[in-house]
C-alpha positions as CSV (number, residue, x, y, z in Angstrom):
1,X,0.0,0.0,0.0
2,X,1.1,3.4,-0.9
3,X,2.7,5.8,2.0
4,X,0.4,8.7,3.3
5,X,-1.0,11.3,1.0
6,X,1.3,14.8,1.1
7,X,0.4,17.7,-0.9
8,X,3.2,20.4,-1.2
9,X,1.2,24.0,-1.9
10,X,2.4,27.7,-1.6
11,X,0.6,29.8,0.4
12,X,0.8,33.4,0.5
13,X,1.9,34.8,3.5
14,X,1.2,38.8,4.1
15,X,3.5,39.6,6.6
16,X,6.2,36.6,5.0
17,X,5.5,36.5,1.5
18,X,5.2,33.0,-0.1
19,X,5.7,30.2,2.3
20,X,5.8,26.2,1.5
21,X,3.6,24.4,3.6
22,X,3.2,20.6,3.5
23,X,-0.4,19.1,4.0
24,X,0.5,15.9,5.7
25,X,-3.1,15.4,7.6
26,X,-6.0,13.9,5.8
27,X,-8.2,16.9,7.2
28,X,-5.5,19.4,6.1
29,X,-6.1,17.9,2.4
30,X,-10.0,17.9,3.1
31,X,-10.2,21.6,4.2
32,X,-8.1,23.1,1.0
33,X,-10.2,20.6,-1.6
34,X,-13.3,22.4,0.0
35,X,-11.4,25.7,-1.2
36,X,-11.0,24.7,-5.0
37,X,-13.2,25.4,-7.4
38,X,-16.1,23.1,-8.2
39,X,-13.9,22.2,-11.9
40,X,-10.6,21.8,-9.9
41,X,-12.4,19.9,-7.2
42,X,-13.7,17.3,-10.1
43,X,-10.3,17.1,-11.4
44,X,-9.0,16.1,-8.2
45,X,-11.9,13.7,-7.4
46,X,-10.8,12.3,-10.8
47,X,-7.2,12.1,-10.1
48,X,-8.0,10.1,-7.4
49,X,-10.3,7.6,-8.8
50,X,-7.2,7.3,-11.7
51,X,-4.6,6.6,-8.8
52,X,-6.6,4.2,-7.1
53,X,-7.6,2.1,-10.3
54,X,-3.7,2.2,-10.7
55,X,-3.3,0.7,-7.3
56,X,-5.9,-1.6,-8.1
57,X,-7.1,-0.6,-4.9
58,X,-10.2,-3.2,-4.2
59,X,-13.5,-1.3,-4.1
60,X,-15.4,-1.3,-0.5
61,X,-17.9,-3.1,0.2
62,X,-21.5,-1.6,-0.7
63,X,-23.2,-0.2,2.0
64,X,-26.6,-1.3,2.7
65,X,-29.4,0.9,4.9
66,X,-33.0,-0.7,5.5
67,X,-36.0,0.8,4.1
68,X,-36.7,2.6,7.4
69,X,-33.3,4.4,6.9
70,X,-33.9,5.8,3.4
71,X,-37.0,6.7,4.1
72,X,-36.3,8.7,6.9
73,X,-33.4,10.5,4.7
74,X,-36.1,11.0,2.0
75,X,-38.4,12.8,4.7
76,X,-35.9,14.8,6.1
77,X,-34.6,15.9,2.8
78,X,-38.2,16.9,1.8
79,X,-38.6,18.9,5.4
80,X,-35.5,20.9,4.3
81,X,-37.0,21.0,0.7
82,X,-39.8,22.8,1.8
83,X,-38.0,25.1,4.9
84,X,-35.7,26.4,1.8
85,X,-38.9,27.2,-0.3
86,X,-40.3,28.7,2.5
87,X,-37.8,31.0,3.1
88,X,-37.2,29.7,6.3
């Protein structure tokens, strides 16, 4: 299996200028992907997909949720539908 994920990205710096900063936490990646643009975000998420076919990383399991579950997902989602079109 491949070592952990590192990112290398310049940030700018006011007071320093341009700094390198290495993203070496999963969360630190998460939180600067949240930042990119929705294009750059599916490049990435494509990126990914392409270096884990590579790795022939074996796909996880499927997840299953009972009826109950999904339904209650589908009402809530609905309750939010209508809060939004309410103005609420």
């Amino acid at each position: 299996m491949a070592g952990p994920l590192v990112c290398e990205c310049a940030v700018a710096n006011l007071r320093a200028g341009w700094q390198n900063d290495l993203m070496k936490t999963l969360a630190e990646i998460e939180r600067a992907a949240e930042e990119l643009p929705p294009a750059e975000r599916t490049e990435l998420l494509l990126f990914v997909a392409r270096s884990l076919r590579q790795e022939q990383a074996p796909l996880p399991q499927p997840r299953l949720f009972s009826d109950e579950q999904l339904q209650a997902w589908m009402d809530e989602d609905e309750e939010a539908m209508r809060r939004f079109r309410a103005g609420a």
